[in-house]
C-alpha positions in Angstrom: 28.1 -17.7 -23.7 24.0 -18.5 -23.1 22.5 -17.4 -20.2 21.7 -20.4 -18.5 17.5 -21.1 -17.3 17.0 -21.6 -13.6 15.7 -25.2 -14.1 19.5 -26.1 -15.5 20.8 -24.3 -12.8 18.5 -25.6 -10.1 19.6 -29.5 -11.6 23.3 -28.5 -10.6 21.8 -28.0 -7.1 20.7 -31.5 -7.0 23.6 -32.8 -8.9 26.1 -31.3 -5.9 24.4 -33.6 -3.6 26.0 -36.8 -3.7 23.4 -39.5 -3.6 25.4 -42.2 -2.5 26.2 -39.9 1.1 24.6 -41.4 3.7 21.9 -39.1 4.7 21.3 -38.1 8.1 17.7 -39.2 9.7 16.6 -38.0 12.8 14.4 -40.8 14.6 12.5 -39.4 17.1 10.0 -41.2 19.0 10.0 -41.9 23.1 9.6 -45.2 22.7 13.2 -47.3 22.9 12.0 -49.8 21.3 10.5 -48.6 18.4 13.3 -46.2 18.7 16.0 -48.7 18.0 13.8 -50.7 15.2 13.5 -47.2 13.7 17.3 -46.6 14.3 18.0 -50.3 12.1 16.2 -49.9 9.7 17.2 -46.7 9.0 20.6 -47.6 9.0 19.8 -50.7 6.8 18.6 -48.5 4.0 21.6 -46.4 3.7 21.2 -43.6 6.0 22.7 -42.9 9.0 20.3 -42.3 11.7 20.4 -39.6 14.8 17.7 -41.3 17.3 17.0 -39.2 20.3 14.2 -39.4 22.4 12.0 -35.9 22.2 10.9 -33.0 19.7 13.2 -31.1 22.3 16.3 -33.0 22.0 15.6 -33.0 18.4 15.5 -29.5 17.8 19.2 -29.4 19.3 20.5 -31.6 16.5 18.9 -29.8 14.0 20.6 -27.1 14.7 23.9 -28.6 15.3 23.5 -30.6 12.1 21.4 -29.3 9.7 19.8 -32.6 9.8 18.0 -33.3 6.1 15.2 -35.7 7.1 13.1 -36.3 10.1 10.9 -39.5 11.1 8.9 -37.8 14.2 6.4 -39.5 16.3 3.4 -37.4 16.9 2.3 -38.5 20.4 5.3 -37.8 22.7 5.4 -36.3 26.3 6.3 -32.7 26.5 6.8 -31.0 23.3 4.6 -32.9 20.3 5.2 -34.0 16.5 3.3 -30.6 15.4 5.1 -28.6 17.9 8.3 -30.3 16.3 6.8 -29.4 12.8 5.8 -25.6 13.7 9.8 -25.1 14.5 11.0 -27.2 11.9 9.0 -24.8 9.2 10.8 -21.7 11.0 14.1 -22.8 11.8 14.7 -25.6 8.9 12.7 -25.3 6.3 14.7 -27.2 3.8 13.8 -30.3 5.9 11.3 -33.1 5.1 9.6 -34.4 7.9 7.6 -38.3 7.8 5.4 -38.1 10.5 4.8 -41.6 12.6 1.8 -42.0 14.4 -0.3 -45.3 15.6 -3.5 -43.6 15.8 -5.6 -43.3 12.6 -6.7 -39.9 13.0 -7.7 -38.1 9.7 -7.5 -34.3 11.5 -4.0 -35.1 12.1 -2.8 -36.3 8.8 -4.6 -32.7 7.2 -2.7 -30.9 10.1 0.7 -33.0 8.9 -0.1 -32.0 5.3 -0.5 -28.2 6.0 2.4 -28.3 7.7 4.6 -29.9 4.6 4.6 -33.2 6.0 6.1 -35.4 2.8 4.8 -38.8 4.8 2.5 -40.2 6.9 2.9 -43.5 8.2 0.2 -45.3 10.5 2.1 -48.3 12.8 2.4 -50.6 12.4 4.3 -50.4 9.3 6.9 -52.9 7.2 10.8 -51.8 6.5 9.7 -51.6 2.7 7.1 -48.8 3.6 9.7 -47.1 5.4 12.0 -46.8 2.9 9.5 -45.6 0.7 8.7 -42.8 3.0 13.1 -42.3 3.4 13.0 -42.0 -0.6 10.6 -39.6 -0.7 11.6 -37.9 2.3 15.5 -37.3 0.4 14.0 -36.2 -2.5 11.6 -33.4 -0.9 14.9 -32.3 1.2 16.6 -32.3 -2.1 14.5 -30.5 -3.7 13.4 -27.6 -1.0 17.0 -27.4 -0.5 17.8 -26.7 -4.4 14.5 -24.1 -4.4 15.6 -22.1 -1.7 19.5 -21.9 -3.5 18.0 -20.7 -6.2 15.7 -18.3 -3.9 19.0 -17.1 -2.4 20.8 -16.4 -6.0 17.6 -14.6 -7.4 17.4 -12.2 -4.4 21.6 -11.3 -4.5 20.8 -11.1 -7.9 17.7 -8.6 -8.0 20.1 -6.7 -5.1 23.3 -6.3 -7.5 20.6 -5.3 -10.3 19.1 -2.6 -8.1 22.4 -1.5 -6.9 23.5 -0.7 -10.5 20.8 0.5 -11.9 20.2 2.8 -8.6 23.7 3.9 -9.5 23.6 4.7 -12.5 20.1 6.9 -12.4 22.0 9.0 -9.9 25.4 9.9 -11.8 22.3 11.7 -14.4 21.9 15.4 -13.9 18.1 15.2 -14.5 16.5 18.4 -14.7 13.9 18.4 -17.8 11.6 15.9 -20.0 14.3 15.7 -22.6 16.9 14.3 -20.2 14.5 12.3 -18.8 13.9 10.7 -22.4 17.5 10.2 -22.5 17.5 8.5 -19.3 14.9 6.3 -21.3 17.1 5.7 -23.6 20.1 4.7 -21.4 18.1 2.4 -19.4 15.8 0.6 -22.4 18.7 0.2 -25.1 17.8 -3.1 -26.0 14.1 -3.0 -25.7 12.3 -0.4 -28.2 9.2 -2.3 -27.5 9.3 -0.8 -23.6 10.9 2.5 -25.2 7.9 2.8 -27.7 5.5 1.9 -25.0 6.3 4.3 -22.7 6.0 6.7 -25.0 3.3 6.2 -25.6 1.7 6.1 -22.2 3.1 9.3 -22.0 1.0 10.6 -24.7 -1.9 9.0 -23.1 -1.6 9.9 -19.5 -0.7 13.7 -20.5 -3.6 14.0 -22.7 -6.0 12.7 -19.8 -4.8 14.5 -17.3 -4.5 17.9 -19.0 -8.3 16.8 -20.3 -9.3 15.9 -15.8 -7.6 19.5 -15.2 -4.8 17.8 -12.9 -2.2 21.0 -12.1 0.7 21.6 -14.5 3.2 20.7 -12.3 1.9 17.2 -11.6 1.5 16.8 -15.2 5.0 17.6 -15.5 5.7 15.0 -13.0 3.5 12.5 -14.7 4.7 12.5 -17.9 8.4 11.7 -16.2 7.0 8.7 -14.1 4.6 7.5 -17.6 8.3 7.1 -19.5 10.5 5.5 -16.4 7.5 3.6 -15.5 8.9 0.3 -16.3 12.2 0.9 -14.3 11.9 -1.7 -11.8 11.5 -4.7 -14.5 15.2 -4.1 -15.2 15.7 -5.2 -11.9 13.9 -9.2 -12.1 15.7 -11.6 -13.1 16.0 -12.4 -17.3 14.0 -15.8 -16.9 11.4 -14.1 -15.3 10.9 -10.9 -17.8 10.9 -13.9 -20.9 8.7 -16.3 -19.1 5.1 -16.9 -21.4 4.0 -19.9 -18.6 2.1 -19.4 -15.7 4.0 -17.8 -12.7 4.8 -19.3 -9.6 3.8 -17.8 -6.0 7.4 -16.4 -5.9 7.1 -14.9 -9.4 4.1 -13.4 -8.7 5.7 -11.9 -5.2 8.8 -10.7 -7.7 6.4 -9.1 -10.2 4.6 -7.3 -7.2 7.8 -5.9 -6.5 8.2 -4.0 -9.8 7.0 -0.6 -8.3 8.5 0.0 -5.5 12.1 -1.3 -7.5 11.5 1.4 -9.9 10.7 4.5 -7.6 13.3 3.4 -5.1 15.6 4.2 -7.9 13.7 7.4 -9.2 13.9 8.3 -5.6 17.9 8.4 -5.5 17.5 11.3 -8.1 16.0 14.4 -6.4 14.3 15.8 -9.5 12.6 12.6 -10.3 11.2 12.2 -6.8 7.2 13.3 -7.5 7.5 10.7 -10.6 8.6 8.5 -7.9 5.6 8.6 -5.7 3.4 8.1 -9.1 5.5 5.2 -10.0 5.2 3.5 -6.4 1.3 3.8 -6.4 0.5 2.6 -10.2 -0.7 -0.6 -9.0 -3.1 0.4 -6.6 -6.4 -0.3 -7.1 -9.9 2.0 -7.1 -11.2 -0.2 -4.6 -8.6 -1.0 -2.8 -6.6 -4.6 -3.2 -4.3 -3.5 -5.4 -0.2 -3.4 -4.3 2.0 -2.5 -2.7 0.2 -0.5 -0.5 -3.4 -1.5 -0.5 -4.5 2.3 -1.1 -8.1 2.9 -2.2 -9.8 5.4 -3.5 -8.7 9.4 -3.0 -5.7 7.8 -1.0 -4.4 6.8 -4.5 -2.9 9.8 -5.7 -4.3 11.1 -9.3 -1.7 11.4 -11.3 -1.0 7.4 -10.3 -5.0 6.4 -11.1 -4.4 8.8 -14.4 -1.2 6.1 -15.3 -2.7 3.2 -14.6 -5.7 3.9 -17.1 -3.0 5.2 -19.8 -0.8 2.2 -18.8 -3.7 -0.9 -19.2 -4.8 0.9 -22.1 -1.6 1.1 -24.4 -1.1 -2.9 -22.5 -4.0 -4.4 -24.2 -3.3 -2.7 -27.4 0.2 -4.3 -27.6 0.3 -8.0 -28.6 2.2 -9.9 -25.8 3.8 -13.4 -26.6 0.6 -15.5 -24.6 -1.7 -13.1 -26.4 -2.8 -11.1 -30.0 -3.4 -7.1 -29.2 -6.7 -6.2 -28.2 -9.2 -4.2 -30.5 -9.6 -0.6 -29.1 -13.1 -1.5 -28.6 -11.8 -4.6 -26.4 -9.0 -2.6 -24.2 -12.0 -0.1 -23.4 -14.5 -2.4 -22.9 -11.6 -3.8 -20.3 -11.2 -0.8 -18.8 -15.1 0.0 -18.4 -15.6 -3.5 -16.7 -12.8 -2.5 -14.2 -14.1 0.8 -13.7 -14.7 1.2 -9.7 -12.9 -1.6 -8.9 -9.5 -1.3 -10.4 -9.9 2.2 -12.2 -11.0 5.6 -11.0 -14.9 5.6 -12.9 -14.5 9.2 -13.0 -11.3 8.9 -14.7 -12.1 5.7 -17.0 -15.0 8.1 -18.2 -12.8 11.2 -19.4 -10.6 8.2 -20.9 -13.4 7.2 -23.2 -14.1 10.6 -24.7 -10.4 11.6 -25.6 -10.8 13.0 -29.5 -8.8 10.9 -31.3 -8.6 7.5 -29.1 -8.6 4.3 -31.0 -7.0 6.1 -34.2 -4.1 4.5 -36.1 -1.9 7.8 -35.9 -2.6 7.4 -31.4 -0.4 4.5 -31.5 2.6 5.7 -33.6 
């Protein structure tokens, strides 16, 4: 059986809602005239409406609800459209809101669109324009409401993952390299790419720091967190490890993730705890921006500024599937233009004059 993508799975989503269910609309202006014509027409194009007469009042059927769609006025006494809005985006955010306003006001259709308004209509308006903005309005709720289901699947999904793999790191009785590499094993058996990678890094990062004179011990500890380095892919979801596209905002937050995943895990085995710490901080950046900590400098522990120049290096000397493999003059000239900004310069330098760098034999 094929592992379903997310977009198939997010169709089902939409498929479960039943289009021809009359969606509920809440109408909410204080006027009771434009109220009721609201209310009709509403009601005319297949929906069944919920008019009530302020943002207050409004908020209570949300919640009683879980009301899909919203036509709001913006000018109301009390409590206004944007004030309605500002809840709606903590309390509801599946819900697509048409904003109804009869004063042309550019500053607060922009406001509207910040917000995640879906429609903005200026009165006075036909039924046709109206059910235009009810059309759009069901397919924004539709969608949102399919997004965050899928939000909600990838997160208990990435939990059970962690749970597992958290579980499993701990029944090992890790105590030296070897076991560690066995670890490696368990935990990559159907990638040697990420197997042969991290061994590689290892190589690297070893080599560097023995070169930058970093104590034994923490080289010990360093060569442990260069092979489980990758741990906390294993935990993101399949799509997301195979995707070659550009990421969304969510991916990215997912992928930002990845080291604190893995030394969570490393951190449920006491011996692997120091690799943890190294693992956590891999990301950090020399000058500071980097995640998930936004450590700079000397706060970014050596051993971890020692990986991430091993790391990046052995990176752009792998081929990817959006990419060929850099040159060895290319990866360092990557790492040279990130020295002092993403790299430790000091560190980057001792890189560049390992014996034996760029040779065919440093990749086997």
């Amino acid at each position: 059986m094929t592992a379903r993508s997310e977009t198939e799975q997010g169709l089902d989503v939409l498929a479960g809602d039943r289009f021809d269910v009359p969606a509920p609309v809440l109408v909410i202006d204080d006027d009771d005239g434009v109220r009721e014509v609201l209310t009709a027409w509403v009601e005319a194009d297949g929906c069944h409406p919920l008019p009530v007469c302020s943002a207050d009042e409004a908020l209570e059927v949300a919640d009683e609800c879980g009301v899909g769609i919203a036509l709001c006025d913006v000018q109301m006494p009390g409590h206004d459209g944007f004030w309605f809005l500002e809840q709606v985006e903590q309390r509801h955010p599946d819900m697509a809101v048409v904003l109804v306003t009869g004063v042309h006001d550019v500053d607060w259709a922009l406001r509207g669109l910040q917000h995640g308004v879906v429609d903005y209509l200026l009165k006075p308006f036909d039924q046709r324009s109206l059910s235009r903005a009810l059309e759009n309005g069901v397919r924004q709720h539709r969608l949102r409401r399919a997004d965050r289901l899928l939000r909600e699947q990838r997160a208990s999904e990435l939990g059970v993952r962690h749970a597992r793999l958290a579980q499993a790191m701990t029944r090992l009785e890790v105590s030296s390299t070897e076991q560690v590499e066995a670890a490696l094993d368990l935990v990559a058996f159907r990638s040697d790419v990420w197997r042969e990678h991290s061994q590689r890094v290892r190589h690297l990062a070893i080599a560097l720091a023995t070169t930058c004179r970093v104590p034994a011990r923490q080289v010990d500890a360093l060569g442990q967190a260069a092979l489980l380095h990758e741990l906390g892919r294993l935990v993101l979801p399949d799509g997301l490890l195979n995707k070659t596209g550009e990421l969304t905002t969510e991916e990215r937050a997912l992928w930002r993730r990845v080291p604190d995943l893995g030394a969570s895990i490393l951190d449920a085995v006491p011996a692997l705890r120091p690799a943890a710490g190294i693992v956590r901080s891999r990301f950090e950046e020399y000058a500071g921006g980097g995640y998930p900590r936004q450590l700079a400098g000397d706060e970014i522990p050596m051993t971890s500024r020692v990986l991430a120049v091993a790391d990046s290096y052995d990176a752009m000397r792998s081929p990817r599937p959006f990419r060929d493999a850099l040159t060895h003059e290319q990866a360092v000239a990557e790492l040279v233009r990130g020295s002092g900004t993403q790299f430790d310069p000091d560190v980057v330098r001792t890189f560049t004059h390992l014996p034996g760098l760029g040779a065919p034999e440093s990749r086997a």
